[in-house]
C-alpha positions as CSV (number, residue, x, y, z in Angstrom):
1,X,-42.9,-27.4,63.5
2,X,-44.8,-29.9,62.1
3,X,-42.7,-33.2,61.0
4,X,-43.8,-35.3,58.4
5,X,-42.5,-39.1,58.2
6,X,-43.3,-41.0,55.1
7,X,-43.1,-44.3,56.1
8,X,-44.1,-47.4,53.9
9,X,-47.2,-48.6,56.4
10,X,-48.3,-47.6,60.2
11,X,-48.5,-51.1,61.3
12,X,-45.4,-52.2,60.0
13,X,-43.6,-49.5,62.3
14,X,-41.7,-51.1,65.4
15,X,-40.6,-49.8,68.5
16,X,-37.0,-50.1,68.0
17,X,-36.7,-48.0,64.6
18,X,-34.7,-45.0,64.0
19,X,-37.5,-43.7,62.8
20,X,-39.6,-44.1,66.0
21,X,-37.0,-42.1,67.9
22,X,-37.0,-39.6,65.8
23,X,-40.4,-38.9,66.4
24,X,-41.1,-39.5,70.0
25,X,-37.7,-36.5,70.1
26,X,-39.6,-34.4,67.9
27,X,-42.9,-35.0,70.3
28,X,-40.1,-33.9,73.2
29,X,-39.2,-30.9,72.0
30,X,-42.5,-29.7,71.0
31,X,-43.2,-30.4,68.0
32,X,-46.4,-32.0,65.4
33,X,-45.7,-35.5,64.3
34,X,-47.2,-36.7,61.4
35,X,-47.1,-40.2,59.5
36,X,-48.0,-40.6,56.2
37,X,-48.0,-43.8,54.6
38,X,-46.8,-44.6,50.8
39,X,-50.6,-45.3,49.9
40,X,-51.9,-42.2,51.3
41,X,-51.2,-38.9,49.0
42,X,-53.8,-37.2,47.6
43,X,-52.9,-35.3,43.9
44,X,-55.7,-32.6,43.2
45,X,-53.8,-30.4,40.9
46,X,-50.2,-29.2,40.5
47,X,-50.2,-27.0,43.3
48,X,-51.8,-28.9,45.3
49,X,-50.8,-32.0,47.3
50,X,-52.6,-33.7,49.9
51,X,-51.8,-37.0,52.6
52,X,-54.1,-38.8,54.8
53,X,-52.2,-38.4,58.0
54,X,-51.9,-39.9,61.1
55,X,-51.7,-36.7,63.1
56,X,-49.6,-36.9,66.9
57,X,-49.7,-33.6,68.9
58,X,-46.9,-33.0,71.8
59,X,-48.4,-33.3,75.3
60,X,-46.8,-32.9,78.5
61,X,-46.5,-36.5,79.1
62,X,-44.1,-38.1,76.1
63,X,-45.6,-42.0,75.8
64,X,-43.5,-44.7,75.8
65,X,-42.5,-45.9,71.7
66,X,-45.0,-48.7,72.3
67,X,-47.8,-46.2,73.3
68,X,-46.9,-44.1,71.0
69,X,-47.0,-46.6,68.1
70,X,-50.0,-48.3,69.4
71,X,-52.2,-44.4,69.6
72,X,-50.8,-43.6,66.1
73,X,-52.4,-46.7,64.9
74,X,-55.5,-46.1,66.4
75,X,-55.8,-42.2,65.4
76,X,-58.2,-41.6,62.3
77,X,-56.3,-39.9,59.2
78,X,-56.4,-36.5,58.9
79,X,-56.5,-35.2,54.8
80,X,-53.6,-32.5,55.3
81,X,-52.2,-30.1,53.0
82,X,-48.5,-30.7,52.3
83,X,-48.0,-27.1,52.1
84,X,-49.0,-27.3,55.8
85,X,-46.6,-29.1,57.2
86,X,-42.4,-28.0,57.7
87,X,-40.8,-30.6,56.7
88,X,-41.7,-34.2,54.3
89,X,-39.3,-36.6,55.9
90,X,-38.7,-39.6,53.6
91,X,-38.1,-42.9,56.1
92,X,-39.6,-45.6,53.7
93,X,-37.8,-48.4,53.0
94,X,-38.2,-49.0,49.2
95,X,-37.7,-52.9,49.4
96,X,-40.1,-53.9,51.4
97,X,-42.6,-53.2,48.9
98,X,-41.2,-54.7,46.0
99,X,-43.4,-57.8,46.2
100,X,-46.6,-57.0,47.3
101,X,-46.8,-53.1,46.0
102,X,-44.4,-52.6,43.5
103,X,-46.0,-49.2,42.9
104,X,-45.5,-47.7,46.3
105,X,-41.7,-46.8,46.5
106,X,-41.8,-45.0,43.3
107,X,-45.0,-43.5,43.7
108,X,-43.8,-42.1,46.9
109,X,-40.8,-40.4,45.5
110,X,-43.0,-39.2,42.7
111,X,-45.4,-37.7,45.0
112,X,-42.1,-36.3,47.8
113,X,-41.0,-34.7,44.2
114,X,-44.7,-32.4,44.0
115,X,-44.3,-31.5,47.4
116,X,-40.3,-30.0,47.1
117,X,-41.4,-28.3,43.5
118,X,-44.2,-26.6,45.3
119,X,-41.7,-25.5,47.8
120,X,-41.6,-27.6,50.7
121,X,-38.9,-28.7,52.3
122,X,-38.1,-32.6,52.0
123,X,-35.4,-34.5,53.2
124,X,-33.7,-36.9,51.6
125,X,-34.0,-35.2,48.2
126,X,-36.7,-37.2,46.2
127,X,-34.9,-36.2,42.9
128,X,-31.6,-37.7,43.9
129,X,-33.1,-40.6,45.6
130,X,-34.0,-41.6,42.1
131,X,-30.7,-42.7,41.7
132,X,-29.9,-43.7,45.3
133,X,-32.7,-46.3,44.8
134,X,-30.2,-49.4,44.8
135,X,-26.1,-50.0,45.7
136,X,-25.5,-48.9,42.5
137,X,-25.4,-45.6,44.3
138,X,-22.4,-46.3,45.5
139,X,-20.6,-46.8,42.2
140,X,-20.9,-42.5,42.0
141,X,-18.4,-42.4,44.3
142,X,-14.5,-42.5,44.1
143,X,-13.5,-46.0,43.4
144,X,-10.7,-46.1,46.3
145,X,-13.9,-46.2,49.1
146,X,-15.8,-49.0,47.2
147,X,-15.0,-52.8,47.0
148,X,-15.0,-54.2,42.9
149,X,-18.2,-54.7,41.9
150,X,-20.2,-56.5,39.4
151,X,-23.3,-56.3,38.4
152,X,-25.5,-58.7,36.4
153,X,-28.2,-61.4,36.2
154,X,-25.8,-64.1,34.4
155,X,-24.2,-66.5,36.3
156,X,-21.3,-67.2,34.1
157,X,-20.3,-63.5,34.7
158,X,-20.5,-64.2,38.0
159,X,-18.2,-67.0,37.4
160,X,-15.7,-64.9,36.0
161,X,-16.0,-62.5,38.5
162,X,-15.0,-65.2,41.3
163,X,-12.4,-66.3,39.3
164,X,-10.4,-62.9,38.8
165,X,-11.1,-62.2,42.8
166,X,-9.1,-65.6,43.6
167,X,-10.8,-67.1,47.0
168,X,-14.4,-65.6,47.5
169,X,-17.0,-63.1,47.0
170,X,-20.1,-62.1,48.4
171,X,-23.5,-61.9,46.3
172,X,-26.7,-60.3,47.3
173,X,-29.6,-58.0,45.6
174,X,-28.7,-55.2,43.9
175,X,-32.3,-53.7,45.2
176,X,-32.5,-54.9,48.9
177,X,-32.0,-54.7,52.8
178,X,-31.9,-56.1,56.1
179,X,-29.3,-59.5,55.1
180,X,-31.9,-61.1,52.5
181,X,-30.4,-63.5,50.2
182,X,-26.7,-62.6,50.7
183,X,-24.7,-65.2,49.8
184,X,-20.5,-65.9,50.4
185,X,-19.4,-68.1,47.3
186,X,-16.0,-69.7,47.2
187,X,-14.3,-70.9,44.9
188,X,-13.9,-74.2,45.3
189,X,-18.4,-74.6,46.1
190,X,-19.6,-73.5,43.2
191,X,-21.8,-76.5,42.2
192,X,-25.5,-74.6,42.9
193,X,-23.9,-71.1,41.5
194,X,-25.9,-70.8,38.6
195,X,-29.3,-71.9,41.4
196,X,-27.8,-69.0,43.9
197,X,-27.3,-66.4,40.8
198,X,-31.0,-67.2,39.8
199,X,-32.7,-67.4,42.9
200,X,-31.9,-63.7,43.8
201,X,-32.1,-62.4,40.7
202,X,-36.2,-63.4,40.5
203,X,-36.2,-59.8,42.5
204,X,-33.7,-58.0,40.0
205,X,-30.0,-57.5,39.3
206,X,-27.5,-59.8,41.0
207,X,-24.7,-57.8,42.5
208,X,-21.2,-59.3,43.3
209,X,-18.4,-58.2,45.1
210,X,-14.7,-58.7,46.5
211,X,-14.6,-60.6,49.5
212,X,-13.1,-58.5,52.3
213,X,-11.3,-60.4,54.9
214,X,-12.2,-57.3,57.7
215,X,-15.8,-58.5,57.1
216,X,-15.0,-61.6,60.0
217,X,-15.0,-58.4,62.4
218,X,-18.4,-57.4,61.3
219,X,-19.3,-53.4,59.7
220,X,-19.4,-50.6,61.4
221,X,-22.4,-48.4,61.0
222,X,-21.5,-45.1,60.8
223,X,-24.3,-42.1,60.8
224,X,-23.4,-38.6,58.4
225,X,-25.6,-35.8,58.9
226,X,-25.3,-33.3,55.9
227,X,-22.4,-34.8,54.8
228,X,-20.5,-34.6,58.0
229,X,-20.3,-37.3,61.1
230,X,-22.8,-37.2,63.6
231,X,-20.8,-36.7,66.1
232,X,-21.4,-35.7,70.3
233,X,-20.1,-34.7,73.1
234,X,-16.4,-36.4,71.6
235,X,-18.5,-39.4,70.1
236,X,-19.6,-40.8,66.9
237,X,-22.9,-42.1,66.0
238,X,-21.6,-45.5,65.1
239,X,-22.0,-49.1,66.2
240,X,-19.9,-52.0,65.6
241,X,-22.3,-55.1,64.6
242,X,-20.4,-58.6,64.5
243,X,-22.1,-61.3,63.1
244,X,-22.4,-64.8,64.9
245,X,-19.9,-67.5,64.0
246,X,-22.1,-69.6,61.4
247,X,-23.7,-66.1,59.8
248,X,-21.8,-63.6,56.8
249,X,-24.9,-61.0,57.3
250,X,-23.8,-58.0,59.5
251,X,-27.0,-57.3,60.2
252,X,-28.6,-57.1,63.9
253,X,-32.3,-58.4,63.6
254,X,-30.0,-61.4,61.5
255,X,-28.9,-62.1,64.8
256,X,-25.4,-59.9,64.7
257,X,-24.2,-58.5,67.9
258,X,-24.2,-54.7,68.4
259,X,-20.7,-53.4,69.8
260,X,-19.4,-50.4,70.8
261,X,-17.0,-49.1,67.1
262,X,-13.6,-47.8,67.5
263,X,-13.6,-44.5,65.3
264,X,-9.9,-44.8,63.8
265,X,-8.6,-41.3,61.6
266,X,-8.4,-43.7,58.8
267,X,-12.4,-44.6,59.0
268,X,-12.7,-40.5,59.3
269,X,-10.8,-40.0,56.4
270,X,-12.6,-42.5,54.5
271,X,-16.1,-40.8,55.6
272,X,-15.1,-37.7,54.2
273,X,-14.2,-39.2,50.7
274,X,-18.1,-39.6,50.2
275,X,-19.1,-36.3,52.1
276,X,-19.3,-33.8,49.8
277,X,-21.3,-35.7,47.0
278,X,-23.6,-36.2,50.2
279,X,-24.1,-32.8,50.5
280,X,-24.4,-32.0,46.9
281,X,-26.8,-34.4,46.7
282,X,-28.9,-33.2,49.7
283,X,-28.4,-36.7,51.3
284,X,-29.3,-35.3,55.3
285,X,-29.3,-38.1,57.5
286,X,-26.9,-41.3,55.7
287,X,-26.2,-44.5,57.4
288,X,-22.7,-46.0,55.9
289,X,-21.4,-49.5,56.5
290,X,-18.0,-49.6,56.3
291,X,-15.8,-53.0,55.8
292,X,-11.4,-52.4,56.5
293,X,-11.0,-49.6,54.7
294,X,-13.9,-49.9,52.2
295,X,-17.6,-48.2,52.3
296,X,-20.3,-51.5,51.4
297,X,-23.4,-49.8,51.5
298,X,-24.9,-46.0,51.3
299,X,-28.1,-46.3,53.1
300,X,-29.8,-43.2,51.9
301,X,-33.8,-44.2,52.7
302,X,-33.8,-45.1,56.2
303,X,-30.4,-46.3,57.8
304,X,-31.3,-47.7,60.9
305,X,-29.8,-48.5,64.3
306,X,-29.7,-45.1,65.7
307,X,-31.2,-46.3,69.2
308,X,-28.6,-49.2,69.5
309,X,-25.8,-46.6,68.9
310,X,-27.7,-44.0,72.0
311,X,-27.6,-47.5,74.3
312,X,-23.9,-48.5,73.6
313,X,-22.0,-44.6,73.4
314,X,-24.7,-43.5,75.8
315,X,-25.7,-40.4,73.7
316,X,-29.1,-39.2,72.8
317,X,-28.0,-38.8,69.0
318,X,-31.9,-38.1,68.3
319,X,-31.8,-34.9,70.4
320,X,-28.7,-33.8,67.9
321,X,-30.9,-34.6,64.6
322,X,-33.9,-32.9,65.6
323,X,-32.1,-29.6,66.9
324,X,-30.5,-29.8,63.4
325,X,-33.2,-29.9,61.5
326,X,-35.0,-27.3,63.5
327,X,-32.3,-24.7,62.4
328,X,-32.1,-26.0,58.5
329,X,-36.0,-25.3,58.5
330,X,-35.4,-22.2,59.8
331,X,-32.9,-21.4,57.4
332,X,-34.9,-22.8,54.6
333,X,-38.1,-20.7,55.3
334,X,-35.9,-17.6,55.4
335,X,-34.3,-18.2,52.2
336,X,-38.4,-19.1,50.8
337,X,-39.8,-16.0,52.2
338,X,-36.7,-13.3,50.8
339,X,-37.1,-15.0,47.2
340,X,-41.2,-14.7,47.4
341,X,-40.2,-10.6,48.0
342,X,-38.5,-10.7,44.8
């Protein structure tokens, strides 16, 4: 096959990512890798859709991430034909553009959009991502896996908000990743609200919600494939990550610990409250990060973490993606070739 990752920029690409992984076990098993950055589509008419592509053939010698990383940088682009290639793999991450391209993310989509009308097979959809593009997401889904929410760019609603939820909540971007600008507000500090409420919101809408007291044990991340856990050899794809003493962001290059996570029935049953708008909405692979008994964040562009969950459970999860999506390709080029017979 030959596997496609849209990614926002090659040199931006570490190592450690998820998406990194998935590449060098798509290299393993034999197959093309291909990495296409957000600024590198080519539109030359509606049946026709071409990337400048960092092209990566298997070998019998699979490099280490670094060398891998470091020849993919290196390689001339290659002006492929999307119709080429067996599967568009969206792995951007739509916020770290927002600043300095604030064309790229949507232009992306828009492009991942010509290539799945013209009848390639792309993963996440690019026509549901539209409205997976923030946590707003999240408020699609039933209202017993979500904490409350508000949503605004007006600090006295914010106000109002803290002072129905009693102690504290917890405000961040509505649009954005990694830990930036997540805030814990109490009730009784709320001198520089209306400085903390405009300071995030120069990037957007404000979002605000309930405090849960879980949250001192850190999120888990928990990986879905198709809707359903990712799940091997009796283990889940999930990670525990706990946050130092001084820090309220879960997140591990914020500094938060990475801990083996103790996959209860409850946090199964909560997982498969969201799991069949997942599927319905051709969400393939899904990070969640779940608080207690609440779901905070559907990372639907590219959840991360995947390598720190193969180190702790001491499963190659990556080697369970790929053979997936070796047999959905399949299964999609079957289904392409008996409709082109009609």
């Amino acid at each position: 096959m030959k596997i496609a990752f849209l990614i926002n920029q090659t040199h931006k690409e570490e190592d450690k990512f998820t998406t990194t992984l998935l590449a060098l076990k798509a290299l393993e098993r034999g197959h093309t890798v291909l990495y296409i950055g957000l600024a590198d589509f080519v539109y030359q008419d509606e049946l026709t859709v071409l990337a400048h592509c960092r092209v990566y053939e298997p070998g019998e010698k699979l490099p280490t991430a670094a060398r891998f990383l470091k020849q993919l940088r290196e390689s001339s682009k290659v002006l492929t034909d999307m119709a080429d290639i067996d599967v568009l793999w969206l792995r951007f991450d739509p916020t770290l553009d927002m600043i300095s391209r604030p064309w790229a993310a949507a232009s992306g989509i828009q492009f991942a959009q010509l290539v799945k009308r013209n009848g390639g097979f792309v993963i996440n959809d690019p026509d549901n991502l539209i409205q997976a593009n923030n946590k707003l997401y999240l408020e699609n889904f039933p209202k017993a896996v979500r904490p409350k929410t508000l949503v605004t760019r007006n600090h006295e609603d914010v106000l109002k908000f803290l002072k129905k939820q009693g102690d504290k909540i917890i405000l961040k971007p509505l649009k954005g990743s990694g830990g930036k600008n997540v805030f814990l507000i109490k009730s009784n500090e709320t001198r520089n609200l209306k400085q903390t409420v405009e300071a995030i919101a120069r990037d957007g809408y404000v979002i605000a919600q309930e405090y849960l007291p879980e949250a001192v044990k850190g999120d888990i991340r928990f990986f879905l494939i198709n809707g359903n856990p990712l799940e091997k050899d009796g283990k889940y794809a999930a990670l525990r990550r706990v946050q130092s003493a001084d820090e309220i962001r879960s997140n591990i290059h914020q500094g938060a610990t990475a801990e083996p996570a103790e996959i209860t029935a409850d946090i199964l049953k909560l997982v498969k409250k969201v799991s069949k708008k997942l599927r319905d909405d051709n969400m393939y692979l899904v990070g969640l990060d779940i608080v207690g008994d609440k779901i905070m964040e559907i990372n639907v562009f590219s959840p991360g973490a995947l390598r720190h969950i193969s180190h702790i459970t001491e499963v190659d999860f990556s080697d369970l993606v790929i053979e997936d999506l070796e047999k959905r390709v399949r299964s999609f080029q079957r289904v392409k070739k008996s409709t082109q017979k009609k």
